[in-house]
N, C-alpha and C positions, 0 to 999 in steps of 0.2 A: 640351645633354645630356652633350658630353663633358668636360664640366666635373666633373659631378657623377658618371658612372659610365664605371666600364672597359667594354673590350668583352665581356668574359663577363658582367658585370654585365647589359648592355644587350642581350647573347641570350636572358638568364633571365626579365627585364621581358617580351621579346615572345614568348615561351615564355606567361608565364602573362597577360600577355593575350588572345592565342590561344586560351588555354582558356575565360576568362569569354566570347568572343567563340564558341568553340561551347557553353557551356552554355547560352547564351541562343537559340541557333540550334534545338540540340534540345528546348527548349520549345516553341518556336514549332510544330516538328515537330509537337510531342504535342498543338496546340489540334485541336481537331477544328469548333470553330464562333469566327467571329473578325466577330460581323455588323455594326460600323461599321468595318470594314477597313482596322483600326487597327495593327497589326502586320505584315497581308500587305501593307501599303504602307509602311509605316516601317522595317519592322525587313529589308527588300531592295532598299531603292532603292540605286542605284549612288551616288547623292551622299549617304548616308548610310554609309558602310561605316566610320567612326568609332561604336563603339558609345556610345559617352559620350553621342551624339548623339541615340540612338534615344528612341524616346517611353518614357518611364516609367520609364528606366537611370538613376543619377543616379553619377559615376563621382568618384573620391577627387581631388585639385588638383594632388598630387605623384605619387605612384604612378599614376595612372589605370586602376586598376581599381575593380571594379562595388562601390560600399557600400550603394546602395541599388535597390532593383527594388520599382515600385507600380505595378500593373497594375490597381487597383480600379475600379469602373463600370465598364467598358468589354464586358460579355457576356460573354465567356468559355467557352469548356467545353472543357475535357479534362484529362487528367491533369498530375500532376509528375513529369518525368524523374529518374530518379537523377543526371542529370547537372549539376543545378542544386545539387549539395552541392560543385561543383567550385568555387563564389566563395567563394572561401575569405575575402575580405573584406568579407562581406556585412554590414554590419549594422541593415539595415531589411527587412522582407520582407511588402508589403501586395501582398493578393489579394482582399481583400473585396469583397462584393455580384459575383462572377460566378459560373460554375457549374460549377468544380471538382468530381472526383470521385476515386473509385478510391484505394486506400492509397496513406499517407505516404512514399516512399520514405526508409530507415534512413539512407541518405548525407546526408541535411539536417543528420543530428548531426554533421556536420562543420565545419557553419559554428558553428564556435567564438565568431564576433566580437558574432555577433546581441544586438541589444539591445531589437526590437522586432519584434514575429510580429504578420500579422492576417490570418486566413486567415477573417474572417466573413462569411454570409451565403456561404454558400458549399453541395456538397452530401457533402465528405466524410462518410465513415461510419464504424462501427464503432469501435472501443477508441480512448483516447487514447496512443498511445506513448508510454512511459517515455522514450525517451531525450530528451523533452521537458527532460529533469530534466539534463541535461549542457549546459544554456547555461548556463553563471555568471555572464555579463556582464546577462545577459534580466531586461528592467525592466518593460516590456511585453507580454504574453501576450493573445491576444482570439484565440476558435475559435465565439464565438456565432454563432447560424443555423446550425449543420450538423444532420448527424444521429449524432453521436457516442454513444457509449453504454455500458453496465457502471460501473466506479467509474472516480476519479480517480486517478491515478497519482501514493502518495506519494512518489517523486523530485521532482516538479515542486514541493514543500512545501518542498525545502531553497536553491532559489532564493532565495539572501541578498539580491539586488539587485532582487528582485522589487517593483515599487510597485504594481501594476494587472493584474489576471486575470478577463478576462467572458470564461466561458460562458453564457452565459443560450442560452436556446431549443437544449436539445439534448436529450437522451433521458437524462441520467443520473442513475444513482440510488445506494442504499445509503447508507452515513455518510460526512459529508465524513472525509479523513485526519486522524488529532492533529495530524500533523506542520506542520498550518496554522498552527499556533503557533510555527514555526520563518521563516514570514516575518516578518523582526524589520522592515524597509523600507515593507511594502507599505503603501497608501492606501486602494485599491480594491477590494472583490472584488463581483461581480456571478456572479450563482449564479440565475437566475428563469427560469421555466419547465422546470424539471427535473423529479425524481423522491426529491431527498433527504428524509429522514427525522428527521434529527437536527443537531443543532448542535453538534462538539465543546468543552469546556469548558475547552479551550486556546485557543478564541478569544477569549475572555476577555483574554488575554494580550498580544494585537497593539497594542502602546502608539501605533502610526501610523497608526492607522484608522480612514481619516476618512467612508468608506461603505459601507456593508454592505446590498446587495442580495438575498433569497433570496423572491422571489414566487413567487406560484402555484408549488407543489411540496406536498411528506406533509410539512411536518414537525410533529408532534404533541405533545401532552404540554403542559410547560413549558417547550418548546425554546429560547424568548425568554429564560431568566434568565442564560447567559452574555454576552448582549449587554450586557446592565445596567451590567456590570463595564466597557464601553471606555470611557474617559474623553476619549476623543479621540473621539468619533465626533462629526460633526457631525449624518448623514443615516443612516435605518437604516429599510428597510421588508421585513416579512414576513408584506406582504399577502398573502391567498389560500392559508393553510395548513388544517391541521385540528388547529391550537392549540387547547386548552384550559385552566380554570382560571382565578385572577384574575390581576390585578396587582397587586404589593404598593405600598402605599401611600408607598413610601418609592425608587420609581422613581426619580425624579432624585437620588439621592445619588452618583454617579461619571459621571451625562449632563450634565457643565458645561458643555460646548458645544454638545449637539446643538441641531440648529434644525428637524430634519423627524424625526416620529415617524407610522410607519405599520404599524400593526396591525389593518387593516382585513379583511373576508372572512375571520373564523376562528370558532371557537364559544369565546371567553373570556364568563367573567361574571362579575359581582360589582359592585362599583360603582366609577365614576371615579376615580382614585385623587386624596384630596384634598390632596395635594402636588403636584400637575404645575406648580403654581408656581416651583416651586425648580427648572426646567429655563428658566431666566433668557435664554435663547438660541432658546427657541423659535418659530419661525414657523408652521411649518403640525402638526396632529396631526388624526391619522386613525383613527376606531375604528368605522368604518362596518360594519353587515351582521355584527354579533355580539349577544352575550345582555346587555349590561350593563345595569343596571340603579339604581336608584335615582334622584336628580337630579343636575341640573348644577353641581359646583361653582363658587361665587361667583367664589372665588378665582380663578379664571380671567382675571379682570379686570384682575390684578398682573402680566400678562404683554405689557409695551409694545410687544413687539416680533410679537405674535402676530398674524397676518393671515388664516387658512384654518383653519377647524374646520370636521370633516364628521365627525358622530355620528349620522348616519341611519340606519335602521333598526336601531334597537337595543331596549330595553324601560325607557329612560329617562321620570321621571315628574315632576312637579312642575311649575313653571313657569319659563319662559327666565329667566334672571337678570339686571336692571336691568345688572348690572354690565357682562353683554357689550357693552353699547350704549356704555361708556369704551373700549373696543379703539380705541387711536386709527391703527392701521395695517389696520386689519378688511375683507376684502374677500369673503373669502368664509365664508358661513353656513347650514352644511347641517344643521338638525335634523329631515328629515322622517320620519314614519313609527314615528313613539314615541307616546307617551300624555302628553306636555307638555298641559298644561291654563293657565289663564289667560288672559290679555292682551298680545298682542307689544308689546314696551316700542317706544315711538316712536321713542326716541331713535336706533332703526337707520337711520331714515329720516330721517335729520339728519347722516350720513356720508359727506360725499362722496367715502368711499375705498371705500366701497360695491360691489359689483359683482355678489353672489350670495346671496339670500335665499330659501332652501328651506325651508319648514316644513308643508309636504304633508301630509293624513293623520295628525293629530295631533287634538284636543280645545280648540284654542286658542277660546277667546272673546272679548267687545268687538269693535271696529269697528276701520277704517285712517283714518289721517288724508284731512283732504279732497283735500290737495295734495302726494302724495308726491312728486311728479317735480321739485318746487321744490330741490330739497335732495340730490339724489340724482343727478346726471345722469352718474355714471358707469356705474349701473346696469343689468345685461343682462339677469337672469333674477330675476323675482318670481315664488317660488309658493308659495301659500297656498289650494290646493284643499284640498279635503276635512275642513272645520273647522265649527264652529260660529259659526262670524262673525256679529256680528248684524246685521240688515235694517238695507239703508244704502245711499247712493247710491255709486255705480261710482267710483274716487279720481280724481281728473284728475292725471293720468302724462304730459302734451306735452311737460314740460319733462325728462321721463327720456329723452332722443334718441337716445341707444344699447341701449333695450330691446329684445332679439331674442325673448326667449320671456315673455310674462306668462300663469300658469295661476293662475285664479279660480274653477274650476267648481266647485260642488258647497257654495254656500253662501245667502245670503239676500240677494245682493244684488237690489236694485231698479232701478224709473225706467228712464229712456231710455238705449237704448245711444248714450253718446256718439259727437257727431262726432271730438272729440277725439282722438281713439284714429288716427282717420286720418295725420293728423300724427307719427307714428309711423314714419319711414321704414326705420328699419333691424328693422322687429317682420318675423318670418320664424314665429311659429306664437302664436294668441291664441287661450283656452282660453276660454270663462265658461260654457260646458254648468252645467245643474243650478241656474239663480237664475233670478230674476223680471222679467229683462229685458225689455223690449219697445222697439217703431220706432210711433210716432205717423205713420199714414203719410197724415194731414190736413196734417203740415208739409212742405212741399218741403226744408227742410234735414232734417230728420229721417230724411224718406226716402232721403235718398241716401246717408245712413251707410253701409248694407250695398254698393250700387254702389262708395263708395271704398275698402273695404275689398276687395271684387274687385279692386282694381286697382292694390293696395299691391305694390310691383314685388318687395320680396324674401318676401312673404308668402308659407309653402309650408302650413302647419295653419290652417284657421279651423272653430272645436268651438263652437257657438252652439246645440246643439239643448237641447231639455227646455226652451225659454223661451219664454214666448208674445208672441213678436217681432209675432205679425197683419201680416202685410208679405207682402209678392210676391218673387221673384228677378226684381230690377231688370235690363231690358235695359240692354247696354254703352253706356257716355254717353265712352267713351274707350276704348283696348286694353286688355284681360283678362290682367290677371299670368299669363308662361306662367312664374311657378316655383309658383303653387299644386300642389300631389299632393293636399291632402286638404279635403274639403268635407262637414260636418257641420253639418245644418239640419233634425235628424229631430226629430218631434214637439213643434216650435215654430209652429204655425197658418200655416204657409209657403200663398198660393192663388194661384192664376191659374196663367198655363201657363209651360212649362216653357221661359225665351227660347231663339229657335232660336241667338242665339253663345253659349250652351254649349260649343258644339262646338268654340269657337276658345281653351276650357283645354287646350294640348294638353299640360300634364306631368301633368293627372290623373289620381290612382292610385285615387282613393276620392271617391266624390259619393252620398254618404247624403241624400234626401229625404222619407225615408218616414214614415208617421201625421200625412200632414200634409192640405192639403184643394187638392192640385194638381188641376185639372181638364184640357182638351183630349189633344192627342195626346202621345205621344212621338215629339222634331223627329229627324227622319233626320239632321241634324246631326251627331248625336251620334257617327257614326265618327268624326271628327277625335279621338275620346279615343283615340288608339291606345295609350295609356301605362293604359287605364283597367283594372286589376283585380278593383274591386270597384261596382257599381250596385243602391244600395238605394230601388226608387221603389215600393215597394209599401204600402200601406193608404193607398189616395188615391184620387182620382175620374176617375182617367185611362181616355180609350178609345180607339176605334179599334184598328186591327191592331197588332199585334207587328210593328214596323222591320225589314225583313232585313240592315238595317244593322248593327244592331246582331250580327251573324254576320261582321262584320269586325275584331269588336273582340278579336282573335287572343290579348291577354294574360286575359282577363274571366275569372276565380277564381271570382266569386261573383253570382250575378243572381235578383235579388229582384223581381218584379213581384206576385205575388198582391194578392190585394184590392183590383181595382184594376176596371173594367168593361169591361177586352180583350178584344176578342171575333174573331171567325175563326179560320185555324187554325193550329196551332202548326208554326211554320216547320220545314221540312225541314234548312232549314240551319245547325241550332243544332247539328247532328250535327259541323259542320265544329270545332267548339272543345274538343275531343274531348284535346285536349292540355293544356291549361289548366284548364276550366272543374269546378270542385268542385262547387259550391252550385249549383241551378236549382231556384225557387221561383215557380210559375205558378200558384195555389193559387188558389179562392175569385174567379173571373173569368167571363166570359160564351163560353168556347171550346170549339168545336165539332169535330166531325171525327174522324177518328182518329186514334193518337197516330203522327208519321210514323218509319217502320221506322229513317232515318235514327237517331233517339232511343239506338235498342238501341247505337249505336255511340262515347257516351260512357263509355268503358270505363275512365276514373280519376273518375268520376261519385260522391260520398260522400255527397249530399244531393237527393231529387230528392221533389215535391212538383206534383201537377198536381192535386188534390184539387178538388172542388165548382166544375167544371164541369160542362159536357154532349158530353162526350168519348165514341166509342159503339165498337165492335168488338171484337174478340177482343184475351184479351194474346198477342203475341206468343213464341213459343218464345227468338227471340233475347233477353230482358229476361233472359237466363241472362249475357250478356255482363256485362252490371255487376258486375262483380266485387269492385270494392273500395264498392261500396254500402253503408251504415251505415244511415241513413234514408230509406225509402218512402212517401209516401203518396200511393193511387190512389182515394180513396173519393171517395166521392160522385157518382159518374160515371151512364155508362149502357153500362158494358164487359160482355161476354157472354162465352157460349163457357163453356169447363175453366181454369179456373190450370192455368199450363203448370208442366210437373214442374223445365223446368228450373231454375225458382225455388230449386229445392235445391243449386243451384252456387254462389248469393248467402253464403257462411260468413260473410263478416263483419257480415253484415244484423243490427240490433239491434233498430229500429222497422220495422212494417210493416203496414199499410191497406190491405184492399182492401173495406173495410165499404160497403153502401150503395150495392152494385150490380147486376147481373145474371148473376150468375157461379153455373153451372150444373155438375155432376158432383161425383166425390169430391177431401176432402183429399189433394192428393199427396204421399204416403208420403215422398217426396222431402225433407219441410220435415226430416221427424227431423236432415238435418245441415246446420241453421241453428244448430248450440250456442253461438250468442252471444247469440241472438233473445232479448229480453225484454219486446217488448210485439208479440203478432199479434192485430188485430181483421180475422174474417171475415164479420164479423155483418150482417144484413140482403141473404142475397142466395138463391138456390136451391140451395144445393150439399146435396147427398145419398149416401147411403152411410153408413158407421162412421167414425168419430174413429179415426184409428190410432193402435195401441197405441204404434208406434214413436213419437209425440211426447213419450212419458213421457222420452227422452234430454233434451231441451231443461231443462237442469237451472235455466240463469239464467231462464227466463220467470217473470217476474211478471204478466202482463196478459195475459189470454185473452179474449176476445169472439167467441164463437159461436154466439149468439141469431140468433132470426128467421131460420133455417135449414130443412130437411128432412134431417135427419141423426136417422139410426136406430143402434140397437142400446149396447152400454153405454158408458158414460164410462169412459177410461182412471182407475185410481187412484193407477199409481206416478209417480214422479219429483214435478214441478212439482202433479198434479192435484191431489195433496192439499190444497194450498192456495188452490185457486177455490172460488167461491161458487156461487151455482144463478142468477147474471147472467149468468155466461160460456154457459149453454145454457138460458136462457128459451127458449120459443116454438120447440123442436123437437120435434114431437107422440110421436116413435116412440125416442126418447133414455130408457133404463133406466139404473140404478143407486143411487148412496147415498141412502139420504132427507133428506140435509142438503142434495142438490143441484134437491130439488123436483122429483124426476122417478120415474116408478113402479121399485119394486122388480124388477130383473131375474128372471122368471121362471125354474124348471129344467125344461129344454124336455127333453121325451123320443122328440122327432125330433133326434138330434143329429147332431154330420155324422157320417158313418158310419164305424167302425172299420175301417178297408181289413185289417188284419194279419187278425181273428178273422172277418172275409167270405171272407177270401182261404182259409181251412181252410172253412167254410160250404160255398162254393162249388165246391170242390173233392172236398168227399163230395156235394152235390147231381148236382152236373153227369151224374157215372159214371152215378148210377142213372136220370139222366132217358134217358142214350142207351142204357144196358139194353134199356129199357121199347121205347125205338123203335127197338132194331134186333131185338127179338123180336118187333113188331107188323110190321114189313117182312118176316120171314123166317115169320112166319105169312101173311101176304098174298103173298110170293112163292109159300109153296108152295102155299095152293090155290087162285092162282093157273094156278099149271104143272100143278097137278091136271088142271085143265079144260080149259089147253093142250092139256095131253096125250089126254086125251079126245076133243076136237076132231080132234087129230091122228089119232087113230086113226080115227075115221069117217072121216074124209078124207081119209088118205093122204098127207098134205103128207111132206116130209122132214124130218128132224131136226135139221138146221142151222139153219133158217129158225123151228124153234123156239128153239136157243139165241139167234138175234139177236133175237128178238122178248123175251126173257125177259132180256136185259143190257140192252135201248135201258128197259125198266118200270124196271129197279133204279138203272139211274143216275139217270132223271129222279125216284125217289124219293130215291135222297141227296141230291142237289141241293136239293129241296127240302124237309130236314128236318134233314141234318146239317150242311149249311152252315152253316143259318140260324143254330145253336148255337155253331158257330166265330166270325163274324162276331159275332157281341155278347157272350161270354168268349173273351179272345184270348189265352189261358194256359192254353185247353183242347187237351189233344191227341186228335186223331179215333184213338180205338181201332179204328174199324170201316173197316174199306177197300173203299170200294167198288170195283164191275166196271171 
């Protein structure tokens, strides 16, 4: 060293590395969370006190101080000191994927040397700092994954040395700056998941750029026609806008390089533009999830180097064009979900650069070859649901060995499900729902189809139903794929009983059995589904009780038994799934008992269905708990008692049954705030009294059933009533009103209730003269009364005192009994007369 420096030289070196050695110290300071204990172990061990040494430092050969600092992965959280603007010779600064926060401090614009920022995935916030715009050496910029937000800060636009700027995934909106036109260097800009709007028509101008990112964000309009103009772009997507309008047909006139075009998720229309040939460079193009329309151009063909089109869902028409089947690089092929009609040209299935054949939901017709998988075997997804295919036997695919998803459902195929199919080992979801499938289950190979495909070990979707398979669910002849989740075998003639290793699926999420001709029990097995969500075994021949097992199955969303010949009573402990469980469909079974109180305490409950059984007691008050209920049905029962009023706490109730029981008193006034209600049948049971008027609020009711009742008096007219018929109140004998509702004209009664205002003046000139009357027949009866007192008195000599108490004990006991009486039955009369 003393070669090369004096000694002032050499106190200024350890001056400023002493500083880099506490800028770095007081970061440490500011982590507040460090949880692989990668710093509070490295950055203080005594055999580290060279920082050069430290993890993540990376320090210059001659000088030794800090150029670079990457602290990325490593967890993180806390703020940046001001005092990390003290390495003055920084010029790398990665912080990415931890959890920074809190503002930038300003001292960072002092590392002048910077030539690379990456502060992503991270959680700063708020505005982006201008003085971003004072690194002139910064070649590198990336601030994606925070939460930044407002506009862009044009300083950071005059960055001459700039190649590469991703923000993506942060909050920002407004128009980008013109001054984007001023990075005359850059390569890259990445802009997705924001909020901009616009696209300035200076970017147009970036003669070095070679990708241009702006997904998911507003940008609207024609925002896409400055792109047009880079002739250097290779890669350019602005997918997920709310672009409009077409594409002019003359698009690749300045895209001589690009090779990825993605304009996918926007509302453009018009038709393909039939030049996309003359973009001699392209590889992949995307125009999925917009209006386009018309067909596919031919031309498409001329493009040697094109490997991935995906024009799905669009409103393209005509038929695939022979031509695409010469893509000699072709891998992938998404046209589903358009109005394509014809014949899929064979020839895709003579490519073995193959890999993705989407044509879903489309009009196509003719048949598949016999032997696709000869030709193909790099193939992973075939799907050709929902077409007109014509009846035909199933393709034999063994030799496609990398197929993970084949969807066939919803066409004419025939014959036996192949064994074939088994040999499929890397198939993880097989679709053919909706053909003519069937299992000859006289052959012992035939029959074990379905068994090998239970035990296809990456198989997670098997959709077999609507096909009249006539077969059993074969017991395990080996261990049961635990990656199946989804098992659909509904209304394919599935019978026999349900094997007890069921229960050993244990990633099942969905096991659909239903309209089928299952007989015996349901096996208690069946808790090992702890994964299971969804259990459709209803319209089948099952009996025995309800499992309380099945009250262990703590994820169950959805539980379908009806129509099935369950009988006993409906477990208490179905109350326990009270967390989970949506759907409960017990409908049309052999179940007795009452319904247990437990029940009322499914309180995210949306679908509930105990219908035609023999269920018997009162509803309970607590049926008020369901709150988020939509669908009810209670009919057919043998329930008694009043509907309880709380029924009017149900708002969001739409359907509701309690038809067809024994349900006794008035409509509770209560329903009036169901205003979402649009179908209530009460029909066939005892209830009596008036229809309340207050149901006329129920504005969306469409469906009334109030027949076969004892309900008197008139038929509401306003709101919904207008529109019933004389169905909704057949067969209630004492029910008046319009004569289009077949019931007698409401008479005008001249007992009406009574006018309390013109009773209350009535009665207040009655009253006065009735107590006239009886305090002038009291005060005639006192006095000759005390006439004859008095007379007595005199032949007798008695005293005069003993007359007046004899003459007060007569008058009191006649008020008592004459003016009370009058008090006590008008209690707004005031006694004028005061008795003794």
């Amino acid at each position: 060293m003393a070669n090369y420096f004096t000694p002032g030289a050499l106190a200024i070196a350890h001056t400023n590395f002493s500083t880099d050695k506490s800028a770095l110290l007081a970061l440490k300071a500011h982590i507040t969370s460090d949880p692989q204990n990668i710093l509070t172990a490295n950055w203080s061990s005594p055999s580290s006190s060279d920082i050069c040494n430290w993890v993540g430092v990376t320090c210059g050969a001659h000088h030794h101080r800090v150029t670079a600092l990457n602290l990325s992965f490593m967890g993180l959280a806390g703020v940046i000191p001001p005092h990390l603007g003290n390495l003055s010779f920084l010029v790398e600064l990665g912080l990415k994927n931890n959890s920074f926060h809190g503002p930038l401090p300003q001292e960072l614009s002092r590392l002048r040397r910077l030539k690379k920022i990456n502060f992503g995935n991270n959680n700063f916030m708020g505005t982006i700092p201008s003085w971003f715009g004072s690194f002139a050496k910064l070649e590198s910029f990336k601030l994606y994954g925070n939460g930044f937000s407002g506009f862009i800060p044009a300083a950071i636009f005059n960055l001459s040395a700039l190649e590469g700027i991703n923000l993506n995934r942060n909050q920002l909106s407004g128009s980008i700056p013109r001054e984007i036109g001023n990075l005359t260097m850059v390569k890259g800009i990445y802009l997705d998941d924001n909020k901009f709007e616009e696209l300035p028509n200076e970017i147009g101008s970036l003669g070095q750029l070679e990708e241009l990112f702006v997904q998911d964000n507003a940008l609207k309009g024609s925002a896409f026609l400055p792109v047009l103009n880079i002739s250097s772009l290779i890669a350019f997507s602005l997918f997920g806008n709310n672009m409009s309008g077409s594409l002019p047909d003359n698009i690749c006139d300045h895209l001589w390089s690009v090779q990825l075009i993605n304009l996918g998720q926007n509302q453009l229309d018009g038709p393909i533009p039939s030049k996309l040939w003359q973009c001699k460079e392209l590889r992949e193009i995307t125009l999925q999830s917009n209006n386009f329309r018309g067909s596919i151009p031919k031309s498409l063909g001329n493009l040697t180097y094109l490997s991935k089109i995906f024009f799905f869902n669009n409103d393209l028409e005509g038929t695939i064009p022979d031509e695409i089947g010469d893509l000699p690089q072709l891998e992938n092929l998404a046209l589903g979900i358009n109005n394509l009609n014809g014949v899929i040209p064979f020839k895709l299935f003579n490519k073995t650069t193959i890999r993705e054949i989407s044509l879903f939901f489309n009009q196509l017709s003719g048949g598949l070859p016999a032997n696709i998988g000869l030709n193909v075997p790099n193939l992973e997804y075939l799907g050709v649901a929902r077409n007109n295919l014509v009846a035909g036997l199933l393709p034999n695919l063994s030799n496609a060995s990398k197929l993970r998803d084949l969807e066939m459902s919803q066409n004419s195929l025939t014959g036996f499900l192949p064994s074939t199919l088994c040999s499929l080992k890397n198939l993880e979801y097989l679709s053919l729902s909706s053909n003519n499938l069937t299992i000859d289950a006289s052959t012992p190979q035939a029959e074990s189809t379905l068994s090998c495909l239970f035990n296809l070990r990456k198989l997670k979707g098997l959709y077999l139903l609507d096909n009249p398979l006539n077969t059993t669910i074969p017991a395990s002849r080996g261990n049961l794929s635990t990656s199946l989740q989804d098992i659909y075998l509904s209304f394919s003639n599935i019978r026999g009983n349900i094997p007890v290793d069921i229960g050993n699926l244990s990633s099942l999420i969905a096991l659909s059995l239903e309209h089928s001709q299952l007989t015996g029990v349901i096996p208690t097995s069946i808790q090992g589904l702890q994964n299971l969500q969804a259990l459709y075994l209803n319209d089948n021949e099952l009996q025995g009780h309800i499992p309380y097992e099945l009250c262990q199955l703590n994820n169950l969303d959805e539980l379908r038994l009806g129509g099935n010949r369950l009988s006993g009573s409906i477990p208490s402990c179905l109350g326990t799934l009270s967390v989970a469980l949506r759907s409960l469909s017990l409908g049309s079974n052999l179940l007795t008992s009452k319904i247990p109180s437990s029940m009322w305490e499914l309180n995210h409950i949306l679908h509930l269905n105990l219908s035609s059984n023999s269920l018997v007691g009162p509803l309970s008050e607590d049926i008020g708990n369901l709150r988020d209920v939509v669908d009810m049905d209670l009919s057919n029962n043998y329930f008694s008692g009043n509907i309880p009023g709380s029924i009017g706490g149900l708002q969001n109730m739409i359907n509701f049954s309690l038809a067809n029981n024994y349900l006794q008193g008035p409509i509770p006034s209560s329903f009036k705030t169901l205003l979402s209600l649009e179908f209530l049948d009460l029909s066939k049971n005892n209830l009596s009294g008036e229809i309340p008027k207050s149901l006329e609020a129920l504005l969306y009711l469409k469906h009334l059933n109030l027949s076969f009742n004892k309900l008197q008096g008139e038929v509401p007219t306003g709101g919904p009533f207008k529109n019933f018929s004389a169905d909704s109140f057949v067969s209630n004998g004492a029910l008046c009103g319009a004569s289009r509702l077949h019931v007698p004209l409401c008479k005008n009664r001249t007992k009406v209730k009574p006018n309390w205002r013109k009773a209350k003046y009535i009665i207040s000139g009655v009253i006065p003269v009735i107590f006239l009357a009886a305090a002038v027949l009291i005060l005639i009866l006192c006095k000759k009364r005390n006439v004859e007192v008095v007379r007595e008195t005199a032949s007798l000599h008695q005293p005069t005192k003993s007359i007046s108490k004899n003459l007060h004990f007569q008058l009191k006991n006649t008020c008592h009994g004459n003016i009370r009486l009058f008090q006590s039955k008008y209690q707004e009369v005031t006694n004028f007369y005061t008795c003794p």
